[in-house]
C-alpha angles and dihedrals in degrees: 000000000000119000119223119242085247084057104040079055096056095036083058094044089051104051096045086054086055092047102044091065093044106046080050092052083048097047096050089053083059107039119104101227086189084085091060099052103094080051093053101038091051090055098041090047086049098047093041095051091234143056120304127186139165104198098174124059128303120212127175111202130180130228146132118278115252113267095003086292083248094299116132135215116352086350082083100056091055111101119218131219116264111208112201117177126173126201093021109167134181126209143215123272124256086259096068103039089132084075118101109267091224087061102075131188087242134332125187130190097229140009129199138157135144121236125216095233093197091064093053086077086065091057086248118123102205115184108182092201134022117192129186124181119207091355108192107200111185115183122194139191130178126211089253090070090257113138138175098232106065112093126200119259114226119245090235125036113247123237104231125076131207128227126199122185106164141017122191126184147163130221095334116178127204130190137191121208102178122173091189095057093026084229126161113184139159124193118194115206142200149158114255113219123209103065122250123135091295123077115172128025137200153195126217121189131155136087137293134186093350087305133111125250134193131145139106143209146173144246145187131288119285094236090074095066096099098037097122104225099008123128122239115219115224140163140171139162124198146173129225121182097311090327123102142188137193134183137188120183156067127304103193117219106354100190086064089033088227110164151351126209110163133143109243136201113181125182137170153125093292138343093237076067083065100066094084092054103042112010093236111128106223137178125270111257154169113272104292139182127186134171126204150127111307109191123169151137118250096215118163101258090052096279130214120316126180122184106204138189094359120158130176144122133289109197098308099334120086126232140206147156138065136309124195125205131184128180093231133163136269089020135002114256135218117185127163142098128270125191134187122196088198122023111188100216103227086059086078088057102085085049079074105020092253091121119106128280087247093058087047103058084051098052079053094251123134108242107234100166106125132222119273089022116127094177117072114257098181098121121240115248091231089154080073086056103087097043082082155033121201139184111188136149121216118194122176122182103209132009123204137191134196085263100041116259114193088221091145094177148028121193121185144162117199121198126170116176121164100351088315117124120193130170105195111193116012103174138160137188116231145178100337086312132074128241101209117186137156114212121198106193101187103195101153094107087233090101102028112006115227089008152068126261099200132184129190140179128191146186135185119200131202090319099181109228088208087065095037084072110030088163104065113074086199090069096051099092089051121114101183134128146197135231129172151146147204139186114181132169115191141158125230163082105270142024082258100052083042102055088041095061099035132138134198143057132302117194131171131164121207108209109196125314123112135262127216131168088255090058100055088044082056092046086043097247115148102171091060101046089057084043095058091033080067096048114031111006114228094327120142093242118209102243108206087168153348113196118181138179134176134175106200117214114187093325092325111117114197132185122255090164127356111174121172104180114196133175079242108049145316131265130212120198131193134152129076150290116214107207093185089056109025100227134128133224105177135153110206100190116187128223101190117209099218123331096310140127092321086048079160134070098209123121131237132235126220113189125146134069140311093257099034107027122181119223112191134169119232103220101178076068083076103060093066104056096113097051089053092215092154115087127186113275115275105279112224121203107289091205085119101058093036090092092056092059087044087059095048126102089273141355103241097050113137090274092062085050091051101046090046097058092040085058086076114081123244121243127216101235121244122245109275103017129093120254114260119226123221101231 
C-alpha cells in the first residue's frame, strides 16, 4: 500500500519524536559522567561558597522509582535518573583558609540519590532518598567566632526549592572543634535495623568546657522528617563533669525545628554548673537533681521553653513548680515560681559562698577562704549578670538547721533586670516574729566595675526568745523578745569586701529572757560565750535588757550605745568592731548591783578576731576603786533605739526604763564623794 506524501510526513515526525528520547536515554548510558565532573564540581564549589569535589567515579543510571515513588499512571513508568558518586569531599570556607587542607569540612565515601525529572519543570528538585556511606562531618570555630558551617545566603532567593524526603547513612561520624566553648566532641552515628519508633543511634564523647563528656541517645527514622505533624522520638542521656541530663520525648518537625515536648531529669554539683550547657544563670547551690515536663519551640533565635510541674532535691531541701524561659532581646528572660515544703538551712550557704571547703570542691569552686576568716571571700559572677533578666518567687513553708530554727516561712521575690539584682521582699517568719529586708545587688558595672553596690535594709520583729531556742529547757520560762534593725550601703565582690566597706546603722533591743555560755554556743557566738566565761562561768544569768547601737563607717562599727542590763549588774560597751579586718576592740565596764557575780568594778578587754577573740581583765584598774576614777562609758542619744521599745509587748518593760535612765549624762564624781548611780 502506498503511502500518501501527508503520511509519509507524520510517519517521519513520529518516528524522529521516538527516537529523540531514545537516542538521549541511550546517549546518557553511555555517556562517561567522569568527564563532567570539573564542570560539576566548579559550579557546585561556586554556588556552595567552598571548595567541592568528587574524586571517585561518578556513574548516572536510569530506573523506576520504587513503588511507583507516589506517581500515578504513566508517571510511574517513567524512570528516573540515579546519581552515585564515590570520594566526594567539602571543604572549608575562604574565611578559614588558615585550617589544614586534609581536614575537610566532610568527606563520604559515596553519594547516591534519584531525582523525580518531571518536577524539574516546576523548578523543585525532589530526591525522594539521600544516602551517604561513611560520612566524616568535622565542624570547626575559632576563637574569633569563625566557624565552617555557615554558608553564605544569596542576595536573591533562588527559584528553585529543594525538597528532601529521606537520608540514609552508615557509621558517620561527626566531630566539634570550638575555640568559644572550648569544646572537643565526636558522635558516632549509625542506622538502627528492626524497625520500632527509633531509627539511628549514636554515641558523643569529648570534653567541654574542661569537663568530661560521655553519654549517648536515639531518634527516629530519618523518613519522618517531612511528616507534617508527626512527633519524632528521641532520646539521649548524657553526662557532663559530674553533671548529667536525660530526655524522653518528640521534637516535631525537625527540619523546621518546630517543637519540643520531652520529659527531663537533670541532676549535678550545682545549678550555677548548668550555665555552659543551657545559658540560663542560675544560683549557686548544693548538689540537685529534678525531673519534670520540658516543652519549647526551637526557633532560630533560641525560641520559647517552659519546665512544668518538676519536682526534685537540692542538697537536703526539696524543690517544685515551673520555671519559663524566652530567648528575648535585649536579654534572655526567666520568669516562674519555685516552692520548697522543707528548706534545710546550710543549703542557702553556696548562694553566698558560706558553705564548707569540702561543698564547695563538689559544686567545682576553688575554696579561698583563708584560714582564721569567719566572712565568705568566694567572689560573686556578676559578668553573667547582664546575659539575663528574671522574675521568679520562691516560697518555702518550714526551714530547718542542724540545731533546729523555728523559721516556719520564707517568703522571697527575685528580680533581676539589666545586671541588677533586687529581692524585695526577703522575709521569713521566726520564732513567733518576722525578719523583713529588702536587699538591691547592682552588678551592672555601670555603678562599681567588676563589683556589686549593694543596699539593704532590714527589720526583726518580736522574735520570742522562748521559741529562738526550743531546745534549752532553761529558756522556757522566758518571755523576752527581740526587736532590730539594720540599713547598710556597701561596694564589693563578696560578702567579705562588702561588709568590710559598709555604711549605715545596726540597732536591736533585747526585752527580758536570760543568757548563759551554753545559749550563745548555741546562737554561734562565739564572742559572747568567752565574754560571760570571764565573767560568770558557766551561770544562767537573769537578762532585764540588751540595748545596742552601731553606726557603721566604711566596714568600722562603733558604738553609739551598747546596754546589757543584768539582775546583777549593768554593762556598758563601747569600742569597735572592724568588719574588713575582723577584728574587735571592745570595753565591757561593769556596774555591779550589789556584791554579786561582778563583785568588781574592772573592765574587760575584747581584742582579737572575729574566729579566735581574746577576752582579758585589766587589774591596775583595781587599785583605783576608791578613787572612783572609772566612770560609765560615755553614753551616746538613744533616739534611735527609742522605736524598738515602742514595738515591744509594753512600753515600760525593763528596756524603756533603761533608755530612759541612760538619757541622763553621766558625771565624772568629785573627790571625796561616792559615785552616784542613775537608777
Amino acid at each position: 500500500m502506498q503511502l500518501s506524501r501527508r503520511q509519509k510526513i507524520a510517519l517521519a515526525s513520529t518516528a524522529v519524536l521516538i527516537a529523540l528520547p531514545v537516542a538521549a536515554v541511550v546517549t546518557l548510558l553511555h555517556t562517561d559522567w567522569n568527564r563532567a565532573k570539573p564542570w560539576l564540581n566548579a559550579r557546585a564549589s561556586e554556588a556552595l561558597g567552598r571548595p567541592f569535589a568528587i574524586d571517585g567515579d561518578l556513574s548516572l543510571t536510569w530506573a523506576q522509582p520504587a513503588g511507583g515513588a507516589g506517581q500515578a499512571g504513566w508517571r510511574a513508568w517513567l524512570p528516573w535518573p540515579h546519581l552515585q558518586a564515590k570520594d566526594v569531599r567539602l571543604g572549608h570556607p575562604s574565611a578559614m583558609t588558615d585550617t589544614q587542607e586534609a581536614a575537610q569540612l566532610a568527606t563520604v565515601s559515596q553519594l547516591a540519590f534519584s531525582l523525580n525529572p518531571l518536577a524539574l519543570l516546576n523548578k523543585k528538585i525532589v530526591i525522594p532518598e539521600l544516602r551517604f556511606d561513611t560520612p566524616q562531618v568535622r565542624l570547626l570555630r575559632s576563637k574569633d567566632g569563625k566557624n565552617n558551617w555557615t554558608f553564605d545566603k544569596q542576595e536573591q532567593p533562588s527559584p528553585w526549592q529543594l525538597e528532601l524526603q529521606s537520608v540514609v547513612f552508615s557509621k558517620g561520624t561527626v566531630t566539634l572543634s570550638d575555640g568559644v566553648t572550648q569544646a572537643e566532641l565526636r558522635a558516632d552515628i549509625d542506622t538502627l535495623a528492626g524497625g520500632g519508633p527509633y531509627g539511628i543511634a549514636w554515641r558523643l564523647s569529648g570534653n567541654y568546657h574542661g569537663d568530661k563528656v560521655q553519654g549517648g541517645g536515639k531518634a527516629g527514622g530519618v523518613l519522618s522528617l517531612q511528616r507534617q505533624g508527626t512527633p519524632f522520638p528521641i532520646q539521649a542521656d548524657m553526662r557532663v563533669g559530674g553533671g548529667s541530663l536525660a530526655i524522653e520525648g518528640t521534637l516535631t518537625r525537625p527540619t523546621d525545628l518546630a517543637a519540643l515536648d520531652v520529659r527531663l531529669k537533670l541532676s549535678g554539683p550545682s545549678m550555677a554548673r548548668l550555665y555552659p550547657l543551657t545559658g540560663v544563670l542560675l544560683p549557686e547551690t548544693p548538689h540537685f537533681s529534678t525531673e519534670g515536663h520540658l516543652t519549647g519551640t526551637l526557633a532560630p533565635r533560641g525560641g520559647e521553653w517552659v519546665y512544668d510541674k518538676f519536682s526534685g532535691k537540692v542538697g537536703s531541701s526539696d524543690v517544685e513548680g515551673r520555671l519559663a524561659f524566652s530567648a528575648s532581646t535585649p536579654r534572655k528572660r526567666l520568669t516562674g515560681e519555685v516552692h520548697s515544703r522543707l528548706l534545710q538551712f546550710s543549703d542557702l550557704g553556696p548562694l553566698v559562698g558560706a558553705d564548707s571547703s569540702a561543698s564547695k570542691k563538689e559544686r567545682g569552686v576553688p575554696s579561698t577562704q583563708p584560714a582564721g576568716r569567719v566572712l565568705p571571700v568566694e567572689t560573686f559572677r556578676t559578668e553573667r549578670w547582664t546575659s539575663l533578666d528574671a522574675d521568679v518567687r520562691y516560697t518555702a513553708d518550714k526551714i530547718t538547721r542542724d540545731a533546729e530554727l523555728p523559721i516556719s516561712k520564707l517568703d522571697t521575690h527575685v528580680v533581676l533586670a539589666d545586671g541588677v539584682l533586687s529581692l524585695t521582699p526577703l522575709n521569713f517568719n521566726v520564732a513567733g516574729g518576722t525578719l523583713r529586708s529588702q536587699i538591691k545587688l547592682d552588678g551592672s558595672g555601670k555603678v562599681v566595675a567588676n563589683g556589686i553596690a549593694a543596699e539593704l535594709k532590714a527589720s526583726a520583729r518580736h522574735l520570742h526568745i522562748r521559741q529562738l531556742f526550743p531546745r534549752l529547757p532553761a529558756l522556757q520560762a522566758s518571755v523576752g523578745e527581740i526587736n532590730g534593725d539594720a540599713s547598710l550601703s556597701a561596694t564589693g565582690n563578696s560578702v567579705a569586701t562588702l561588709l568590710g566597706s559598709s555604711n549605715g546603722e545596726v540597732r536591736a533591743l533585747i526585752n527580758r529572757g536570760s543568757i548563759s555560755k551554753l545559749l550563745l554556743e548555741e546562737m554561734g557566738l562565739n564572742i559572747g560565750s568567752v565574754v560571760l566565761a570571764k565573767l560568770a562561768g558557766d551561770k544562767q544569768v537573769r537578762l532585764n535588757c540588751m540595748a545596742a547601737d552601731f553606726v557603721v563607717t566604711k566596714g568600722l562599727m562603733r558604738t553609739r550605745q551598747f546596754i546589757v542590763d543584768t539582775d546583777d549588774a549593768v554593762l556598758n560597751i563601747d569600742g569597735t568592731v572592724n568588719l574588713a579586718d575582723e577584728r574587735l576592740d571592745l570595753t565591757l565596764q561593769p556596774d555591779s548591783k550589789g556584791l554579786r557575780i561582778f563583785s568588781l568594778r574592772s573592765p574587760l578587754y575584747v581584742h582579737g578576731t572575729f574566729s579566735k577573740p581574746d577576752v582579758s581583765v585589766d587589774k591596775g584598774v583595781l587599785a583605783l576603786r576608791a578613787g572612783g576614777a572609772l566612770a560609765l562609758a560615755v553614753v551616746a542619744p538613744v533616739a534611735a533605739l527609742l522605736p524598738l521599745v515602742n514595738t515591744g509587748p509594753v512600753e515600760d518593760s525593763e528596756c524603756a526604763a533603761l533608755l530612759a535612765r541612760a538619757r541622763v549624762k553621766p558625771v565624772a564624781p568629785q573627790p571625796g564623794k561616792p559615785v552616784r548611780k542613775p537608777r
